[in-house]
KEDREN-204479 format. One record per residue (C-alpha): x, y, z; residue in one letter; residue number from 0. Coordinates in Angstrom, 3 decimals, decimal comma. Each point is the difference from the previous one (the first is absolute). Last residue first. Layout:
X	Y	Z	a	NUM
...
***
This chain:
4,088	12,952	-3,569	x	564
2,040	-3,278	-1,428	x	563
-1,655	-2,879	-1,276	x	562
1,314	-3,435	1,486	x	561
2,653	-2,133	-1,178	x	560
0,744	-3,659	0,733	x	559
1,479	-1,130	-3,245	x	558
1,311	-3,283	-1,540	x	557
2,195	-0,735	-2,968	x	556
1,081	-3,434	0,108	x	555
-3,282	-1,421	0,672	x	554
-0,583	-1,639	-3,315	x	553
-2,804	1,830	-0,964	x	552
2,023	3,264	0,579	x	551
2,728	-1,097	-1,765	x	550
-2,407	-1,060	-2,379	x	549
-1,586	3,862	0,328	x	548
3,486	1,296	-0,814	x	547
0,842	-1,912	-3,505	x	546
-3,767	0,586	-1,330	x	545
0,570	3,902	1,279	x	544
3,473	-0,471	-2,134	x	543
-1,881	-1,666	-3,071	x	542
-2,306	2,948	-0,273	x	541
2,231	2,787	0,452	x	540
2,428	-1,248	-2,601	x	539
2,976	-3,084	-0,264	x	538
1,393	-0,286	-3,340	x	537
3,432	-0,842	1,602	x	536
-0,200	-0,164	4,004	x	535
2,147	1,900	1,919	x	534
-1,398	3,106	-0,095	x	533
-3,390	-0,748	0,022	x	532
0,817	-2,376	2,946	x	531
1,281	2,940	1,961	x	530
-2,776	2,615	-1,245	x	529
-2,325	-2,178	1,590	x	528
1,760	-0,191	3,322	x	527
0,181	3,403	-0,230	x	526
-3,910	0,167	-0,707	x	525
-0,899	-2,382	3,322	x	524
2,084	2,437	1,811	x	523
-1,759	3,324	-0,915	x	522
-2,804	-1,687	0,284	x	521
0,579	-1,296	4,173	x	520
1,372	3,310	0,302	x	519
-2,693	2,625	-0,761	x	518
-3,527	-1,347	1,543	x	517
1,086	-3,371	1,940	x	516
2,372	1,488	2,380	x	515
1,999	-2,148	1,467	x	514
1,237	-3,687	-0,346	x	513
1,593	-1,887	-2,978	x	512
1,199	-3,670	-0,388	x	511
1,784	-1,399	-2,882	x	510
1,065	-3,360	0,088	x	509
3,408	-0,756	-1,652	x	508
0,286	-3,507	-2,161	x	507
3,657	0,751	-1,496	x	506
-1,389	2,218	-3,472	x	505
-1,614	1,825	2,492	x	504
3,170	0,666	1,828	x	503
1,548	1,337	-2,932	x	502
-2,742	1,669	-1,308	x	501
0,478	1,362	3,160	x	500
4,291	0,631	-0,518	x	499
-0,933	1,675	-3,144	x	498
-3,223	2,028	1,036	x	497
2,490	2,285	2,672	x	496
-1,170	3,433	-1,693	x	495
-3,328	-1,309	-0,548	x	494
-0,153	-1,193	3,904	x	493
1,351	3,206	0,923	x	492
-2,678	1,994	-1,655	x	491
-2,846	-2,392	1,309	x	490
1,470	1,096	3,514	x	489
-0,861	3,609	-0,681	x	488
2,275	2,580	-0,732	x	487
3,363	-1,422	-1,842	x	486
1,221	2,415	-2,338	x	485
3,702	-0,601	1,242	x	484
-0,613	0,207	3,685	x	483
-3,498	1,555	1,218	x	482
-0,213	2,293	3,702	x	481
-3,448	0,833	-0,131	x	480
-1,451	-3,339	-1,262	x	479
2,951	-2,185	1,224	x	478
-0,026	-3,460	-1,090	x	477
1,731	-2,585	1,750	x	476
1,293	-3,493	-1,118	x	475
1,266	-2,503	2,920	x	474
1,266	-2,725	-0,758	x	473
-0,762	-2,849	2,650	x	472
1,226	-2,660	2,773	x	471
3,266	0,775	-0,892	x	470
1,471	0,590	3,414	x	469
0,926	3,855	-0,967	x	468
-3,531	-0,022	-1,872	x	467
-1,485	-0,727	3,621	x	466
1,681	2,563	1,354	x	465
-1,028	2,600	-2,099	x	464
-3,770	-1,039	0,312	x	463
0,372	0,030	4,191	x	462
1,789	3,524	-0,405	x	461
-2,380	1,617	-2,392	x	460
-3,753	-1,020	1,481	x	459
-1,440	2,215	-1,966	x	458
1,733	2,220	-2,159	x	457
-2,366	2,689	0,655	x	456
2,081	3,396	0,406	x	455
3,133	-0,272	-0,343	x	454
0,191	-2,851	-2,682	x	453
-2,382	2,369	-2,217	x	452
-3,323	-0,329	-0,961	x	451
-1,001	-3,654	0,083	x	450
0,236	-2,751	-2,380	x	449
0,784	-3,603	0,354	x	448
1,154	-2,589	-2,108	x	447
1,536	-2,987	1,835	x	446
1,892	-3,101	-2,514	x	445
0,708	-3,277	1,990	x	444
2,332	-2,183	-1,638	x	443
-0,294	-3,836	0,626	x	442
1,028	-1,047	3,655	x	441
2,470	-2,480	1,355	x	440
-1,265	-1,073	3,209	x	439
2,892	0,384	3,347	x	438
-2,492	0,750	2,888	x	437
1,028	3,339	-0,160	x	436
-0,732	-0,203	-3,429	x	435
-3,617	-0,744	0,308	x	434
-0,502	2,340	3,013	x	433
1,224	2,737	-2,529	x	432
-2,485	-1,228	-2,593	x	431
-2,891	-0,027	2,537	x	430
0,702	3,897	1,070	x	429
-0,111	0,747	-3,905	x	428
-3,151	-1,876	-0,245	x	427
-1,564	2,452	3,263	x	426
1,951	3,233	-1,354	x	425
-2,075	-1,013	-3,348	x	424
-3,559	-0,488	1,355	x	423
0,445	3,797	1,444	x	422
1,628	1,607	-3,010	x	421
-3,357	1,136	-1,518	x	420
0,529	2,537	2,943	x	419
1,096	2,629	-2,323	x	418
0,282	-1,858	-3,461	x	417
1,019	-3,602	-1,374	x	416
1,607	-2,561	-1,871	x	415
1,329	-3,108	0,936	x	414
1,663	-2,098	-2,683	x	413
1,222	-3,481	1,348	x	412
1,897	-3,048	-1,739	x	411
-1,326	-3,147	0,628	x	410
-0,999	-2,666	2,805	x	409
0,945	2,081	3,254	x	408
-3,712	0,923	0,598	x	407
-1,800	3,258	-0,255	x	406
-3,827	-1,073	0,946	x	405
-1,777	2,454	-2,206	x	404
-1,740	-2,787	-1,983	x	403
-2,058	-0,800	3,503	x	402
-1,423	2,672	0,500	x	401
0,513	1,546	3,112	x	400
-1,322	-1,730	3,219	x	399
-2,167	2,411	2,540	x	398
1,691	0,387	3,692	x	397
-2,516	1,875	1,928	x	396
-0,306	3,507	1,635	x	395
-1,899	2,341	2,856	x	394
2,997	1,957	0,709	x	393
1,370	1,026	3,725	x	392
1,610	2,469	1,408	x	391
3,359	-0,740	2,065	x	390
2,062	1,750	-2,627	x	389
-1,335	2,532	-1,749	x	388
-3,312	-0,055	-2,661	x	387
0,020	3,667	-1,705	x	386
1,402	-0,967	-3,427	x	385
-2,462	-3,246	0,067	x	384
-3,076	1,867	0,000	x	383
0,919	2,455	-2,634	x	382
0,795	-2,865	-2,734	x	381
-3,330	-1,838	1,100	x	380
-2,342	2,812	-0,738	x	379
1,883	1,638	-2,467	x	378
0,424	3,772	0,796	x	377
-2,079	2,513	-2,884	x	376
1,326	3,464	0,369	x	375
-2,218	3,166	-0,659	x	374
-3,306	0,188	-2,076	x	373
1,157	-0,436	-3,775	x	372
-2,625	-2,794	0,714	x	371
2,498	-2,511	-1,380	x	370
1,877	1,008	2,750	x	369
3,455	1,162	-0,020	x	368
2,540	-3,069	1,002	x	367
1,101	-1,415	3,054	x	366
0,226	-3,651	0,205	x	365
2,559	-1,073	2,249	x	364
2,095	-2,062	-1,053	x	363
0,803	-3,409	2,828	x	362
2,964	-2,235	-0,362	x	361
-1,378	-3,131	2,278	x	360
2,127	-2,541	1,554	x	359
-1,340	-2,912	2,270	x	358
0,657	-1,577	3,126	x	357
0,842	-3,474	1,454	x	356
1,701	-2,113	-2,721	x	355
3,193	2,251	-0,031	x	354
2,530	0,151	-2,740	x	353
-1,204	-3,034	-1,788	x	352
-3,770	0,926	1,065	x	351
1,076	2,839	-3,005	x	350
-1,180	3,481	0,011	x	349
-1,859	2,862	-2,122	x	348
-3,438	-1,541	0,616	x	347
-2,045	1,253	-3,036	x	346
-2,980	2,190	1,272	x	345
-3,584	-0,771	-0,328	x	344
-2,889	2,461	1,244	x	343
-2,771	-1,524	2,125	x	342
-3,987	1,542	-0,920	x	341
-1,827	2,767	2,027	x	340
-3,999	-0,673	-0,135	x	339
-1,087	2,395	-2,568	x	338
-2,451	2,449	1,361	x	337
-3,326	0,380	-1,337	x	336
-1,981	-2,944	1,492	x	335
1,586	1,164	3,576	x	334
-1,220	3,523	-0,697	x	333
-3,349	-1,210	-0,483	x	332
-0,469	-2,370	2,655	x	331
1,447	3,148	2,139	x	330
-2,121	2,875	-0,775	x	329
1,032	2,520	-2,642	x	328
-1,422	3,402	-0,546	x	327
1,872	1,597	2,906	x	326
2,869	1,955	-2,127	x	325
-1,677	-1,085	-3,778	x	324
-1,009	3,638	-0,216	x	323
3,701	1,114	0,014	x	322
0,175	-1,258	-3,726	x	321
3,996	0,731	-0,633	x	320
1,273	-1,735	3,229	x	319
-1,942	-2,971	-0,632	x	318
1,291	-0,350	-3,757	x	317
3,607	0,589	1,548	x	316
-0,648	-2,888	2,468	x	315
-1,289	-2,622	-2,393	x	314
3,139	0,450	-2,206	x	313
-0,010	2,775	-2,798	x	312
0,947	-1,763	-3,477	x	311
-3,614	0,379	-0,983	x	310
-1,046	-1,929	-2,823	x	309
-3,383	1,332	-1,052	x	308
-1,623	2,767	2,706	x	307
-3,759	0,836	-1,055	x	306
-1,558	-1,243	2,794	x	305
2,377	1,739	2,397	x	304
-0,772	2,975	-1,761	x	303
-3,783	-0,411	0,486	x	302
0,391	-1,111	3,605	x	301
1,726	3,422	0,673	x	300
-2,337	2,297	-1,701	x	299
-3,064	-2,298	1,526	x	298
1,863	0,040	4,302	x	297
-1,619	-3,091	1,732	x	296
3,207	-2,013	-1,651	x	295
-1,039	-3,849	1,128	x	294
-1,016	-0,842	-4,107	x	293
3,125	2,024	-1,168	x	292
2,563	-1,840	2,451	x	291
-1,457	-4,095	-1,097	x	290
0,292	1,461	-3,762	x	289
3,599	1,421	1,021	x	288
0,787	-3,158	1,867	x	287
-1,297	-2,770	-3,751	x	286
2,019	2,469	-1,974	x	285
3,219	-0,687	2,023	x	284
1,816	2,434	2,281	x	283
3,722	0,034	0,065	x	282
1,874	-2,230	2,438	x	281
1,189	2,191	2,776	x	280
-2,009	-0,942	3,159	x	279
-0,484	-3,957	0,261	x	278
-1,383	-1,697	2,391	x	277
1,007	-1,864	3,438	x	276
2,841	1,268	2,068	x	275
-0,003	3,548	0,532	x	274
-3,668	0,756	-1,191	x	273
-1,630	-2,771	1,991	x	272
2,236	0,928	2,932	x	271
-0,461	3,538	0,005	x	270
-4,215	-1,096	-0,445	x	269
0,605	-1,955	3,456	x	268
0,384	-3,480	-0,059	x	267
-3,377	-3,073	1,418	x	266
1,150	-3,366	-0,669	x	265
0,472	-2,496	-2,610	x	264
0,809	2,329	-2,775	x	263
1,231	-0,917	-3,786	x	262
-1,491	2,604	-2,056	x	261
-1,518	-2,104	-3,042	x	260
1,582	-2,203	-2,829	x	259
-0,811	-3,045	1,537	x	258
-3,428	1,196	0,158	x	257
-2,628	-2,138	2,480	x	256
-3,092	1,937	0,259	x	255
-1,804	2,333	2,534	x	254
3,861	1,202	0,791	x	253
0,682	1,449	4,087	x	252
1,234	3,085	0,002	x	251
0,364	1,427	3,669	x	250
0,990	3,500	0,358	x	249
1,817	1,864	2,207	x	248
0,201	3,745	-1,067	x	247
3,003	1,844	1,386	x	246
1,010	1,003	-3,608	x	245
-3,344	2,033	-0,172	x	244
-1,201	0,234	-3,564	x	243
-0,868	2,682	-2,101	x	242
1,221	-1,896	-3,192	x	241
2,541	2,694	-1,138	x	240
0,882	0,616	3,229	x	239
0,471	-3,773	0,527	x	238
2,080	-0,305	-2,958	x	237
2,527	2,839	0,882	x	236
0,651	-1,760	3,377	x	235
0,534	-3,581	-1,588	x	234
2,074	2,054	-2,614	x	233
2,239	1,459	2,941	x	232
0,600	-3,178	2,087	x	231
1,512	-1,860	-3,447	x	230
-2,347	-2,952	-0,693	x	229
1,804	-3,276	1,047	x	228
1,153	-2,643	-2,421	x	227
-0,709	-3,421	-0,184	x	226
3,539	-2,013	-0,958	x	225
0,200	-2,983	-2,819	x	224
3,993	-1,106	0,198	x	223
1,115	-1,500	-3,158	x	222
2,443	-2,489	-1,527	x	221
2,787	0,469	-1,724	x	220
2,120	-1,957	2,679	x	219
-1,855	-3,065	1,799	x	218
-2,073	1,295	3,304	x	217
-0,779	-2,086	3,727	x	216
-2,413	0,871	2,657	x	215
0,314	-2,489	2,467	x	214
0,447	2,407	3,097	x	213
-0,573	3,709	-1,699	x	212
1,922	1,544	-1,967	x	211
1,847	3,313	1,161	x	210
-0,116	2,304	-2,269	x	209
2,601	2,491	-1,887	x	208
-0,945	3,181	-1,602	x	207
2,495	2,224	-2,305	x	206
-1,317	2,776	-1,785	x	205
-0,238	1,580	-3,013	x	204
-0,654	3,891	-0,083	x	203
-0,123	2,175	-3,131	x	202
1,577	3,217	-0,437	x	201
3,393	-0,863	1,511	x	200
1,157	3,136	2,187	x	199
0,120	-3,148	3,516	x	198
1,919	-2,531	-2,726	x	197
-1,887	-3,150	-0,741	x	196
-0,619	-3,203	2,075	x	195
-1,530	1,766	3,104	x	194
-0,410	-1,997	3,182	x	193
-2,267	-2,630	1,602	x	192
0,845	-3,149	2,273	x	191
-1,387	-2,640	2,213	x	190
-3,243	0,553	-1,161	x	189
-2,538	-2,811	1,393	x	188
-2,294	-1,933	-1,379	x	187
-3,861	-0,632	0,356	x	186
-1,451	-3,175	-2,365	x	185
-1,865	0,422	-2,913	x	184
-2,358	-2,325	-1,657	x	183
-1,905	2,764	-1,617	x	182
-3,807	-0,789	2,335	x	181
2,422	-0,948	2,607	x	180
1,466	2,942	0,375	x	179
-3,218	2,168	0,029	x	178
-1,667	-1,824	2,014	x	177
2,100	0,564	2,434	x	176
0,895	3,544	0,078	x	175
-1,057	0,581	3,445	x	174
-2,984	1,798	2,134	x	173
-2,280	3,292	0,367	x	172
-3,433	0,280	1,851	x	171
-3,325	0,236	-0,985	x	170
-1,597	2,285	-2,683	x	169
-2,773	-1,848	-2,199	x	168
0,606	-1,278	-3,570	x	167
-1,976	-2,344	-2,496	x	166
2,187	-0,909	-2,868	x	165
-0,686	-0,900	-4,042	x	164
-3,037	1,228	-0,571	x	163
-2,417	-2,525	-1,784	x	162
0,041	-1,165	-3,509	x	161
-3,336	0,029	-1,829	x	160
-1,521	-3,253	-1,236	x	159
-2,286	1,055	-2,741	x	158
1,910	-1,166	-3,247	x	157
-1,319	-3,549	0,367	x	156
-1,698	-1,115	3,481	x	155
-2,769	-0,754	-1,524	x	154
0,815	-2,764	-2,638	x	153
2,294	-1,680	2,595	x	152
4,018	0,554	-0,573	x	151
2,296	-1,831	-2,070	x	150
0,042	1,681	-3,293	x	149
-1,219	3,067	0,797	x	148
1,181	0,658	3,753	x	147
3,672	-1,615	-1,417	x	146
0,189	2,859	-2,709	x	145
-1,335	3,184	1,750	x	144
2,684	-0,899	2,983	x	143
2,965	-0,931	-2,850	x	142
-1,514	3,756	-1,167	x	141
0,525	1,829	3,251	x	140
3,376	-1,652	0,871	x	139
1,310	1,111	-3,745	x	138
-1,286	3,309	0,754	x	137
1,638	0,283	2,916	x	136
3,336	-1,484	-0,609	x	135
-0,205	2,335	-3,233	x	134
-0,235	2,878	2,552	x	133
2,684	-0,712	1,950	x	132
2,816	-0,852	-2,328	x	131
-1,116	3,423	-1,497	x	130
3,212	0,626	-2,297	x	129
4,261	-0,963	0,679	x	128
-1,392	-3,343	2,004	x	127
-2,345	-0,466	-3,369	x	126
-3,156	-2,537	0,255	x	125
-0,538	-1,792	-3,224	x	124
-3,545	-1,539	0,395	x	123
-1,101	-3,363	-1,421	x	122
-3,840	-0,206	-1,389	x	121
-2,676	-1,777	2,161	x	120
-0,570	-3,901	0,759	x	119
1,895	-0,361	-3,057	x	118
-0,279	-3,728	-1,430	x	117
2,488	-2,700	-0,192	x	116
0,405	-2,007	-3,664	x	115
4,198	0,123	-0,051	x	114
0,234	2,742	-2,244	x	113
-1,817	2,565	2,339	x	112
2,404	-1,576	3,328	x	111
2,691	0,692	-2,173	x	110
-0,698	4,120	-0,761	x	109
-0,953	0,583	4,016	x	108
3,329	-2,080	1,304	x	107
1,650	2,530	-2,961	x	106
-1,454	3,035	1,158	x	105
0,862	-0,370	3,319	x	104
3,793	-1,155	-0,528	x	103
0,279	2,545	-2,914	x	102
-1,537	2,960	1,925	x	101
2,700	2,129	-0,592	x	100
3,368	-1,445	-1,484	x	99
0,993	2,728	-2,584	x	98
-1,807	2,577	1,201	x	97
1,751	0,362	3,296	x	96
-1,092	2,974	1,167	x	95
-3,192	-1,666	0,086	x	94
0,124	-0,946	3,018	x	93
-1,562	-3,588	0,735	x	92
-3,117	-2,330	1,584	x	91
-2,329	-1,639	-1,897	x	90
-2,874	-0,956	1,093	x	89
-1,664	-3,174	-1,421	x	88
-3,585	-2,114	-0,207	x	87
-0,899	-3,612	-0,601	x	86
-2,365	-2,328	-0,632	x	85
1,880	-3,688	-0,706	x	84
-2,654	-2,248	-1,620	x	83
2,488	-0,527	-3,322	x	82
3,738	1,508	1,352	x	81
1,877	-2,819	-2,008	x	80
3,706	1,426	-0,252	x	79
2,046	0,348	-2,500	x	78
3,104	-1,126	1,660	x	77
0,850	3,529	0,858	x	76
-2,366	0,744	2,371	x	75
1,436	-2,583	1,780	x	74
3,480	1,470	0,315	x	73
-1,650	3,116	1,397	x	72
-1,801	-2,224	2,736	x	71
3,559	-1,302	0,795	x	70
1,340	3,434	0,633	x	69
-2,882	1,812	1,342	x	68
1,397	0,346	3,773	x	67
3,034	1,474	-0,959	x	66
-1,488	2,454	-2,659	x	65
-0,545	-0,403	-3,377	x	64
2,644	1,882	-2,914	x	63
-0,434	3,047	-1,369	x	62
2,626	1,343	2,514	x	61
-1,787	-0,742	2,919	x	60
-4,252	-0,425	-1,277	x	59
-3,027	0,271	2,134	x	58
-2,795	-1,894	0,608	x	57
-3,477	0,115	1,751	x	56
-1,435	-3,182	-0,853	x	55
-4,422	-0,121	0,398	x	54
-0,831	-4,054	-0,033	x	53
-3,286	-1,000	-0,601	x	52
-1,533	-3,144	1,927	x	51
0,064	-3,607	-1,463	x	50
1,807	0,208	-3,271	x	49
3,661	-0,062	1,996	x	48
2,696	1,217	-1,419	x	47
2,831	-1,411	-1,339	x	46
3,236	-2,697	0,300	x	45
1,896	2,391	2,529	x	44
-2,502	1,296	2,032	x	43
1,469	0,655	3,517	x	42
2,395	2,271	-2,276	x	41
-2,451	2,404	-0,663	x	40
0,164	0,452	3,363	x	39
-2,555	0,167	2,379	x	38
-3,202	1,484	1,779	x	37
-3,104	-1,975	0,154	x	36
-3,718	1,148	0,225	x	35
-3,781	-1,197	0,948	x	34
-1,946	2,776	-1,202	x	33
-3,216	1,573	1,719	x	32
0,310	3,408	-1,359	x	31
3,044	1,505	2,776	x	30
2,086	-3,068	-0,711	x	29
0,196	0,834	-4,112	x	28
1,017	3,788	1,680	x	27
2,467	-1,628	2,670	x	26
0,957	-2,338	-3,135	x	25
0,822	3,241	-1,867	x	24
2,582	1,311	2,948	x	23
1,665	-2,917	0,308	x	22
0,660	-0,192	-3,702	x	21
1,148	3,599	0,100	x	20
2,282	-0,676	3,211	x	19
1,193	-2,938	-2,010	x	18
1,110	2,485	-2,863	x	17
1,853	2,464	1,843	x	16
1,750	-2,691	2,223	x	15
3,805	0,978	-1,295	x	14
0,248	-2,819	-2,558	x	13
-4,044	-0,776	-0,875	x	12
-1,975	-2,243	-2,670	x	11
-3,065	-0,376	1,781	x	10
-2,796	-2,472	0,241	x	9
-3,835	0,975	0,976	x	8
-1,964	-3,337	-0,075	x	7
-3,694	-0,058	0,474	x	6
-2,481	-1,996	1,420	x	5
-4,267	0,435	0,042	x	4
-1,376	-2,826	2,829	x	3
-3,152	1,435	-0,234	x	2
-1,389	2,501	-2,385	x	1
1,584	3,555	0,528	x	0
***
């Protein structure tokens, strides 16, 4: 790169995805010569700089921007003067929700255009329900193409080759921390661990409570952000696959700085690595199985490896089914294939109200047939957490919810939620009853919930009951195998009950919703729909989706959902 060569890498990110991206790019900027800065989009509320480009990985909550992209979004929509700025964007969304995908990226990428800045290289959409991966990959390889051309020397353009990515030799084992610190998290202990649901109940939630540490502190609805731990029996299964020796001590020590690397500082064995560092079950991208063909020494096998398109297998079950990779991989290049293993986030299902020194998780475990059609997929996180017992401890950290899905005591409350959906909600039901202990007058407080039968997984039955008895809440239940009057799914019971909502709606009521982001979050959004249709003269589809998404704008309709299986 020609001397002195800045650049600015700024991310719009709630639950860190985003700034680990940005992180990760100005490693790769930092790797060519570049002189880079990580922040905010915030830290730049009156523009951008024209003096160095700036790369913004973004992503959207809601279709609306981020916490930390707030005043820069407000900016962008003053019609903003963006002449000089060079810029480039990666978006960051699921497109299982089409409705709101990409719209923070795209429009930051749309207003920068009108405003006179130019695209160091095209934006990229990169899909959490898709290859996140692999479009993080390709973007990273083409902002690297983009900065050696337009700021690099003459030579050096389009020949400089990265290098491998970790040098290893065997030495002797040591701690995890490097690994903490490189996630912010903090060890804490499990003071308690049971069984929510009934023993014959298909699928397990759990109960987990943690200790916090000194000084830590939470607010209810927000998160906890906890590394998992490989189950004992895929580590095994993985190093058969791989050929490797489990006793192994190795010493990985990166050639270049990467944020976004294995985060070692001293010599583990290859259990260790497996257990605690990379990822084993996430299914194999296109970029692995062209890495796996080139190594395969066997031609049958490398040929159908080469022709593989959109495997669902994970890395392991591709391994397993080409028995000529067994051996084929040194270390470097195993450590450049594997994923290194990412925190999982899980709504803290207490209140500090009730006590400020642990925290409450309701834990599903994730058990469904693979995608492979090859046995039982286990979630990584979901499985780890339904073996912890008290006295172990969690790698973890504290990480703030949004902030629109604070519940206060300013207006009329509509909960709504699935299975452990209900976690944010026990927490703001917990706060209401503190509220009127203390002698408040509260506005009503409507709780939809579903679950399969009030035997079975009515979680946390005789602390909800009791709080209705003090008046804290209402609670609304929806049986799926056990339904009452037509009433299946939570959105049924809501439809059934759309009077005294509208109702409530018509009062100021704020509409939160929590669960599963594939079947219930719709189904809700349309009964709420259907309500206004009903209720509204000449109203159609098209006016109540307008009605809905300025609820939404408005932040009186707010979801934290994720998609399910």
């Amino acid at each position: 790169m020609r001397s002195g060569t800045r650049a600015l890498f700024l991310h719009g990110s709630n639950y860190g995805t985003c700034r680990e991206f940005a992180a990760s790019l100005a490693d790769e900027a930092a790797g060519i010569g570049c002189d880079t800065e990580v922040a905010p989009l915030d830290a730049y509320p009156d523009g951008l700089p024209t003096d160095r480009p700036v790369v913004i990985a973004a992503a959207s909550y809601n279709g609306q921007p981020t916490d930390d992209a707030t005043a820069f979004a407000a900016w962008l929509d003053t019609a903003p003067q963006a002449t000089g700025v060079t810029y480039g964007v990666l978006g960051v969304g699921d497109r299982n929700w089409a409705a709101t995908y990409q719209h923070v990226p795209a429009r930051i990428d749309e207003r920068l255009a009108e405003g006179g800045g130019t695209r160091l290289l095209e934006r990229a959409a990169a899909d959490a329900s898709g290859d996140l991966a692999g479009t993080v990959r390709t973007f990273t390889a083409r902002l690297r193409t983009a900065l050696l051309e337009r700021y690099g020397d003459p030579d050096a353009t389009g020949t400089a080759e990265p290098t491998a990515a970790y040098e290893v030799r065997a030495l002797t084992g040591g701690p995890l921390d490097a690994l903490a610190e490189r996630h912010g998290l903090l060890p804490m202990t499990v003071t308690e661990a049971y069984d929510l649901t009934a023993p014959t109940h298909p699928r397990t939630k759990r109960f987990v409570r943690l200790a916090l540490p000194d000084g830590t502190t939470y607010r209810t609805g927000d998160h906890l952000t906890v590394l998992p731990v490989n189950d004992p029996a895929l580590v095994e299964r993985t190093a058969a696959a791989l050929g490797l020796d489990l006793d192994t001590v190795l010493d990985i020590r990166a050639t270049r700085p990467r944020r976004d690397g294995i985060a070692v500082d001293r010599p583990l064995t290859a259990r260790q690595l497996l257990t605690h560092h990379v990822e084993l079950q996430e299914r194999t991208t296109p970029d692995q199985l062209t890495v796996l063909a080139a190594a395969n020494p066997c031609p049958p096998e490398r040929t159908a490896l080469a022709a593989l398109v959109d495997d669902p297998r994970t890395l392991v079950e591709v391994l397993e089914a080409h028995p000529a990779l067994r051996g084929a991989l040194d270390w470097p290049a195993l450590l450049d294939l594997l994923t290194p293993l990412r925190p999982r986030h899980y709504s803290v299902s207490s209140s500090p109200a009730t006590d400020p020194g642990h925290a409450d998780l309701m834990v599903s475990l994730l058990e469904v047939p693979a995608r492979s059609g090859l046995g039982t997929y286990t979630g990584v996180g979901s499985g780890h957490l339904h073996t912890v017992k008290p006295g172990d401890t969690v790698l973890a950290r504290v990480q703030p919810c949004q902030e629109a899905f604070r519940i206060d005591a300013c207006a009329p409350v509509v909960m709504v939620a699935a299975g452990t959906g209900l976690a944010p909600f026990r927490g703001a039901i917990a706060d209401r009853r503190a509220r009127l202990t203390s002698g408040a007058e509260l506005p009503p407080a409507l709780c939809y919930f579903g679950c399969d039968a009030p035997d079975a997984d009515y979680l946390h039955a005789e602390e909800l009951h009791a709080a209705e008895a003090a008046g804290a809440v209402s609670l609304r239940p929806a049986f799926s195998a056990a339904p009452v009057g037509g009433v299946t799914f939570v959105q049924h019971r809501i439809a059934a009950e759309a009077g005294e909502v509208w109702e409530l709606l018509r009062a100021g009521a704020r509409v939160y919703v929590c669960g599963d982001g594939s079947r219930m979050a719709p189904g809700v959004r349309e009964a709420f729909r259907t309500l206004y249709r009903d209720r509204t003269p000449d109203a159609d589809e098209v006016t109540a989706e307008r009605w809905l998404n300025e609820l939404i704008a408005n932040r009186r309709y707010v979801e934290d959902v994720y998609a399910a299986g």
